[in-house]
C-alpha positions as YAML, in Angstrom:
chain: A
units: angstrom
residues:
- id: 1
  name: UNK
  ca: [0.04, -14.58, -2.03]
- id: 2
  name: UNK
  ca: [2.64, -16.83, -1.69]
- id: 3
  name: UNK
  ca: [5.96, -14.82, -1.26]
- id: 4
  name: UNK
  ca: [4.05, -11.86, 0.36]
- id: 5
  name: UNK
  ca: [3.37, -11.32, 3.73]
- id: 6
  name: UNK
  ca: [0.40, -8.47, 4.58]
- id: 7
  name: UNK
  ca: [-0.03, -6.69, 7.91]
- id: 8
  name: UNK
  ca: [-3.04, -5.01, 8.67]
- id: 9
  name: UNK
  ca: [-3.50, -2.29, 11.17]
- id: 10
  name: UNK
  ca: [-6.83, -0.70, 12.17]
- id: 11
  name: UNK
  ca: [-7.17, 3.24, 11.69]
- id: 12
  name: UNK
  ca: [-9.60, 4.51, 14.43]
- id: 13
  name: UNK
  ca: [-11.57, 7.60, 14.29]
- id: 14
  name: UNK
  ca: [-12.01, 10.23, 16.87]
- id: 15
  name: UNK
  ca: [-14.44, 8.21, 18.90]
- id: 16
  name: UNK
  ca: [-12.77, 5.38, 18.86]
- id: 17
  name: UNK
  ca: [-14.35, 3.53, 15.94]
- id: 18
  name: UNK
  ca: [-12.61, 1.71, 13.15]
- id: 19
  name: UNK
  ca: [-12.19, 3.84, 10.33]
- id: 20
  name: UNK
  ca: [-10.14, 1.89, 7.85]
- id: 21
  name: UNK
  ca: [-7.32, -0.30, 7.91]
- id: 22
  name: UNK
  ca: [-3.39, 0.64, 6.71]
- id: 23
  name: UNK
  ca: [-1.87, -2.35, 5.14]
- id: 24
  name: UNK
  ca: [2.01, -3.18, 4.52]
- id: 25
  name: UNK
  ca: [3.27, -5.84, 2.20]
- id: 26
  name: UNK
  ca: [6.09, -7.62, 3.12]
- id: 27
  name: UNK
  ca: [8.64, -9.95, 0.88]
- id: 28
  name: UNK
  ca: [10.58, -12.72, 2.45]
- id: 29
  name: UNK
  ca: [13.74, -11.94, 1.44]
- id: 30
  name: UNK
  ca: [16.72, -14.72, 0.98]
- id: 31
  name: UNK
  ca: [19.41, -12.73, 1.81]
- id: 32
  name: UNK
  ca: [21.85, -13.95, 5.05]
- id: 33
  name: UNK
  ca: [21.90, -10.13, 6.07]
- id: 34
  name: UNK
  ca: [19.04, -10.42, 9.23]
- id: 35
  name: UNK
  ca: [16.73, -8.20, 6.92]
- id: 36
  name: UNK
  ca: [14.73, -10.36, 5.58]
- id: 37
  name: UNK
  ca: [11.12, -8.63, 5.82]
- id: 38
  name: UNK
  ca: [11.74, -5.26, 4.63]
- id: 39
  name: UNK
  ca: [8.13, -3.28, 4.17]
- id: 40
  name: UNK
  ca: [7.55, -2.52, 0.59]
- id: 41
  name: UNK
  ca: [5.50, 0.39, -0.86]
- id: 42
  name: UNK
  ca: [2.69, -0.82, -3.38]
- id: 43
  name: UNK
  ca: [4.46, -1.44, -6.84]
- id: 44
  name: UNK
  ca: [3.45, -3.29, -10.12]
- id: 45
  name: UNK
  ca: [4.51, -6.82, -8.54]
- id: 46
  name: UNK
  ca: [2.67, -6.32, -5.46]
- id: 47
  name: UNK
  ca: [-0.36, -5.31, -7.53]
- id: 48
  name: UNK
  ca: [0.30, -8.78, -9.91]
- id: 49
  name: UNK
  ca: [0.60, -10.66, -6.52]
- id: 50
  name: UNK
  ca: [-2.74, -9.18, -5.59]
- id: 51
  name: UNK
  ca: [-4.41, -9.80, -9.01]
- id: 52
  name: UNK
  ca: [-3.86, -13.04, -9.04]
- id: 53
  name: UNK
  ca: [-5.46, -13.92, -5.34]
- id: 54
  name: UNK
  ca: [-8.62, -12.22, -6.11]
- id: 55
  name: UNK
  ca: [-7.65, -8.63, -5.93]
- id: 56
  name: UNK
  ca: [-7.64, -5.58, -3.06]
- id: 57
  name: UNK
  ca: [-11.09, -6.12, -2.72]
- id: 58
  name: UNK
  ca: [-11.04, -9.55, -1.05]
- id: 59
  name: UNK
  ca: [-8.69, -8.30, 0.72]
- id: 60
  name: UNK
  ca: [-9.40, -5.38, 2.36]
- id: 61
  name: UNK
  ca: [-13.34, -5.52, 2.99]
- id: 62
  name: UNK
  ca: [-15.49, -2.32, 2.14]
- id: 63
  name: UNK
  ca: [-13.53, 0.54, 4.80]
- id: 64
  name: UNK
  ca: [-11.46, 2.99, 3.44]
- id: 65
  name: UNK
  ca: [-7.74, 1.44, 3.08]
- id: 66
  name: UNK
  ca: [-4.38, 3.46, 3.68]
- id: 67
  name: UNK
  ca: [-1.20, 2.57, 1.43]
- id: 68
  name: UNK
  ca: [2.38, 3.33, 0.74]
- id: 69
  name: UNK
  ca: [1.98, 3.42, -3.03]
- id: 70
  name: UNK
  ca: [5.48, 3.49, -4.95]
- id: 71
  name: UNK
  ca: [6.16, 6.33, -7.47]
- id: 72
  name: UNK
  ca: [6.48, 4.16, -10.24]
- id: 73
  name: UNK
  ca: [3.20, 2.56, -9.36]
- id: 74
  name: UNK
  ca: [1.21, 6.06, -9.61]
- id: 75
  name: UNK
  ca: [2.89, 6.50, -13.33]
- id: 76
  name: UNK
  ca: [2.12, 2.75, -14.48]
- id: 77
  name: UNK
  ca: [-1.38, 1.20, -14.82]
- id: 78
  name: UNK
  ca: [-1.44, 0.00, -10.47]
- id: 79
  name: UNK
  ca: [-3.74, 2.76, -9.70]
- id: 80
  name: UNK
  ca: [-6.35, 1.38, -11.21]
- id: 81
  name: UNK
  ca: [-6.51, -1.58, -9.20]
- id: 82
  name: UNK
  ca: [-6.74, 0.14, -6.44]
- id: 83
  name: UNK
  ca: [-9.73, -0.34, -4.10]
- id: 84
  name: UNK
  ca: [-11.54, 3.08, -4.80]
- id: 85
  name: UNK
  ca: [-11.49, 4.62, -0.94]
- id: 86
  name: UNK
  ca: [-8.08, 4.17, -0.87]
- id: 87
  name: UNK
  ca: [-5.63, 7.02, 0.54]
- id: 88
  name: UNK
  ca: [-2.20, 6.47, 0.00]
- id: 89
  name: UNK
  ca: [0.96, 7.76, 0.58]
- id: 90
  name: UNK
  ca: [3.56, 8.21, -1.84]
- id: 91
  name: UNK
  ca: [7.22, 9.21, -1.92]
- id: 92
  name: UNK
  ca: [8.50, 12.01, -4.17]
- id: 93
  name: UNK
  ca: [12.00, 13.47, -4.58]
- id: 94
  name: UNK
  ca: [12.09, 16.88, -4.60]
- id: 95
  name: UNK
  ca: [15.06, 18.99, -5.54]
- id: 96
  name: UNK
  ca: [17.09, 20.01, -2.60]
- id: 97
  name: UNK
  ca: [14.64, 18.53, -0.28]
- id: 98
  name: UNK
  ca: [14.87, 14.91, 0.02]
- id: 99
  name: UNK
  ca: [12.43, 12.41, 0.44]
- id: 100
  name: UNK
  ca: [8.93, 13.75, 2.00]
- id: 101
  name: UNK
  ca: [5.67, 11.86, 1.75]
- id: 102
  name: UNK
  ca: [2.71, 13.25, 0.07]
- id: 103
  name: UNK
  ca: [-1.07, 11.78, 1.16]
- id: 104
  name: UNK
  ca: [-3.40, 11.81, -1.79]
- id: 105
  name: UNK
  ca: [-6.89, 10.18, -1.74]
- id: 106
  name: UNK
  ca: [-8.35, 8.67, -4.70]
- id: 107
  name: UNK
  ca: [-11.72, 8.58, -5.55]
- id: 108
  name: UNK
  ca: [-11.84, 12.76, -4.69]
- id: 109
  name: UNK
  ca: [-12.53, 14.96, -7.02]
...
């Protein structure tokens, strides 16, 4: 991943054991502005970038994996390459509400 930057944080359980891992992708941006590493939800591109380095799985071992998954991405094809005990987080507009996050986990029936 060449123009993509991923930070990986460990999730611990209630006894202190690692649980899974929450990962944010980040794109070097060439903008003069000082924000140059904004944290991007999961989208089609980040998926591509993924794809082509051998996929979420070599990435993200075999513990469950948290994500900030963009809306688009859960109404395109990017679900699919998602590593299966994944639980993500994704951003919906709701009338008169504003943005609030909604967890899903996929995999669960």
């Amino acid at each position: 991943m060449s123009t993509y930057y991923v930070h990986k944080e460990p999730v611990f359980d209630k006894k202190r054991s690692l649980f899974g891992n929450e990962f944010l992708f980040r794109k070097h941006a060439s903008s003069g502005n000082g924000m140059g590493w904004p944290v991007l939800s999961v989208d089609e591109e980040v998926v591509s970038a993924l794809s082509s380095e051998g996929g979420f799985e070599s990435l993200v071992g075999s513990k469950p994996v948290f994500l900030s998954l963009d809306v688009a991405a859960v109404k395109g094809h990017a679900l699919a390459f998602l590593p299966r005990d994944s639980i993500f987080q994704v951003p919906v507009h709701r009338k008169g509400k504003g943005r609030r996050p909604w967890d899903h986990r996929r995999g669960c029936p």
